[in-house]
N, C-alpha and C positions, 0 to 999 in steps of 0.2 A: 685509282686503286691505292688501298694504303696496308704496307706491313711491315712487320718488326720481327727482324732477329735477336734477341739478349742472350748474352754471355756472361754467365757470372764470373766469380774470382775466385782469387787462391781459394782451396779448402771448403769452397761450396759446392752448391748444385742444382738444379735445373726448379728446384722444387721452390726455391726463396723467390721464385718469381708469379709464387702461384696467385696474389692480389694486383699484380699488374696485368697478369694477364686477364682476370674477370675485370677490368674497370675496361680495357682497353675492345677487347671481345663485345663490352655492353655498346662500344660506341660504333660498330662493325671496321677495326681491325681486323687482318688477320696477323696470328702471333706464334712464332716457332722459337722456342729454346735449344740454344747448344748446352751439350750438357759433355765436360772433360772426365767424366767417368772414374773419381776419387772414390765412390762408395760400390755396392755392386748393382751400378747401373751402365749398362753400356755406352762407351763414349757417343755423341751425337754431333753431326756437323751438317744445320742444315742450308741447303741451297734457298735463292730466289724464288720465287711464284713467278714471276711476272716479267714479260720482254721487257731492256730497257729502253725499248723507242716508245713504248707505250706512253699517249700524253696523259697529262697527270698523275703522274706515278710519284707516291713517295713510298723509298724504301729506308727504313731507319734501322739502324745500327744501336742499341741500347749495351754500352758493358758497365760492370760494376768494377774498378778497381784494375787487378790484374787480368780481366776481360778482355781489355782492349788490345791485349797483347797475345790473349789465347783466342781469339776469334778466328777463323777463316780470312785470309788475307783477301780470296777475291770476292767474298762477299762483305769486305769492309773499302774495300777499293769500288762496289758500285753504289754502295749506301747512299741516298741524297742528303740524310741528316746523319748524324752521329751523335747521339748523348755519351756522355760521359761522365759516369757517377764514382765520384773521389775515385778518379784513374788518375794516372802520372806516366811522362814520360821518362824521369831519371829516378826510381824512387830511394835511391840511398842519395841523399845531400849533400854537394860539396863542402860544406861549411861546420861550424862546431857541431854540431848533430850527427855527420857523420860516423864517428867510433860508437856513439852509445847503440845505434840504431845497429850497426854492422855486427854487432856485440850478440846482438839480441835474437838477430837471424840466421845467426851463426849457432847460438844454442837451439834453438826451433829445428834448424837442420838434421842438429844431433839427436835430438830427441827422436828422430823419426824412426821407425822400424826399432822402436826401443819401450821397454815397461811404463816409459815418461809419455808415451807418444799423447794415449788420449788427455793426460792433464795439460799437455801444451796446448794442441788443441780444443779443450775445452775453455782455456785462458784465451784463445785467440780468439775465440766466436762473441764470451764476455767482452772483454776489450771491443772488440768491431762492432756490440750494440750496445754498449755505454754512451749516452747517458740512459738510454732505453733499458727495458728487463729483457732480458732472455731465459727460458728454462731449460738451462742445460739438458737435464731429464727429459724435455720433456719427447715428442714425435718429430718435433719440430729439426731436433738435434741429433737425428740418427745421420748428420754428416760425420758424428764420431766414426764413424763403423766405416774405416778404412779397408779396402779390398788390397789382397795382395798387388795386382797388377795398378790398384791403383794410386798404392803407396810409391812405388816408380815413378808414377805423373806428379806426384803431391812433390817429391824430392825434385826432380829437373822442373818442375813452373817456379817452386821456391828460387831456385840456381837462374833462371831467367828473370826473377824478381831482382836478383839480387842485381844480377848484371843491368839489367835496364840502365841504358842513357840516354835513348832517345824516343820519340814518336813512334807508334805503333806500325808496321809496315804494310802498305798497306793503305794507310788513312789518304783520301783523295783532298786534293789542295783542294777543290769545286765545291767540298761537301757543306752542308752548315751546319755547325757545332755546338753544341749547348752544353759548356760544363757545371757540373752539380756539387758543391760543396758544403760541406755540413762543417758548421761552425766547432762543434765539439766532436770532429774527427779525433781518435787517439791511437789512428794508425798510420795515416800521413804528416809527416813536418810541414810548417808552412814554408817551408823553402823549396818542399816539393810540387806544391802547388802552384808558386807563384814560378819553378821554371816550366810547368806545362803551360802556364798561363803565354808565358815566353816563346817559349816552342811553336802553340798555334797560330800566334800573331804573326811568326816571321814565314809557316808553312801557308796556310789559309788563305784564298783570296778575299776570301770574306771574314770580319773582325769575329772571333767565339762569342756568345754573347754564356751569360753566367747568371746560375743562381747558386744563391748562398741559404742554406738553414741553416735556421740556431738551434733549432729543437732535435737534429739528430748526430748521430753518430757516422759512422763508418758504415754499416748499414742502413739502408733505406726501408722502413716498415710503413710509416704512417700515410694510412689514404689520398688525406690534404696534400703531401708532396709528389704522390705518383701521378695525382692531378693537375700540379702545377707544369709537370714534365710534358703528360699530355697535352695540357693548355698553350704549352708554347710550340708543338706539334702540329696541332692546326692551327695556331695562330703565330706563326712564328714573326710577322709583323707588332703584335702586341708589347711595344717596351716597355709597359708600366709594369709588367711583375719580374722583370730583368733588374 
């Protein structure tokens, strides 16, 4: 049996994973989205399928970013794998990066429930798919349309963003890890990256193994790399695309 929970991040929604889920579905996964309920879609938190004595079982955990922190703890406590696509475990940086970064999310805060809101957010979704296009305008982007109850969750995930310093709770030392980074990220420091890198080596009994794109952003859109995620899903022995 094989399935997959995804959890998107801050300021998204259930919907950014509508091409994983047909690539994944073609190969018979089955595929449930949590969805944190920022626009007016009811929050979603979904459970397992499947017992886990079941042999052959994989249960895979996919988050994007701040995902791995809003997912269901015990359904990231039974995941066999866990992807992790540009998440972090501390994401404001010890080091000189820290003030501009803390600067930055500190006005996004304020913006919230304010005349400013949809332009922050419209800047934050650009940003998250730079070097990629995004149309703000266009269907794709009705994550503008914040709900009242859900500008609440948008404000405290922010406040758990900020605070992050460690590993997601949750994440099982047994699981195996696959982190996803995109080369021309312009929402994570590399200092953030390299302490998750940190993090899962000393938590893990098994070393993370990593991919790296150059061709994307902060968001993941293109085919080629939701393929490559799945590629090492079923073939998680496979090192040459690591």
């Amino acid at each position: 049996m094989k399935e997959i929970i995804a959890m998107h991040g801050w300021a998204g929604d259930s919907h950014q994973w509508s091409n994983w889920e047909k690539i994944f579905k073609s190969c018979d996964w089955e595929w449930k989205t949590s969805e944190r309920g920022y626009k007016d879609i009811n929050p979603h938190s979904p459970k397992w399928n499947h017992n886990s004595k079941q042999v052959e079982l994989k249960r895979v955990a996919i988050c994007h970013s701040l995902g791995s922190h809003l997912i269901d703890k015990e359904v990231l406590y039974s995941a066999t794998h866990v992807v992790l696509i540009n998440s972090f475990s501390r994401f404001i940086p010890s080091g000189k990066e820290n003030r501009s970064i803390k600067l930055a999310l500190n006005r996004m805060m304020n913006a919230i429930n304010t005349p400013n809101e949809s332009d922050m957010l419209r800047k934050f979704h650009i940003k998250a798919y730079k070097p990629n296009h995004i149309n703000v305008q266009s269907s794709e982007s009705n994550l503008l349309h914040i709900s009242n109850s859900g500008r609440l969750r948008l404000k405290n995930d922010l406040k758990l963003l900020m605070d992050s310093v460690s590993l997601p709770i949750g994440l099982n030392n047994s699981a195996k890890v696959l982190v996803v980074n995109s080369e021309q990220d312009y929402i994570l420091a590399n200092q953030t990256k390299e302490k998750l890198a940190e993090d899962l080596i000393n938590h893990l009994e098994a070393v993370p193994k990593t991919i790296n794109l150059q061709d994307e952003g902060h968001s993941i859109k293109k085919i080629k790399n939701i393929k490559k995620v799945k590629h090492w899903l079923e073939f998680d022995h496979a090192k040459n695309m690591v």
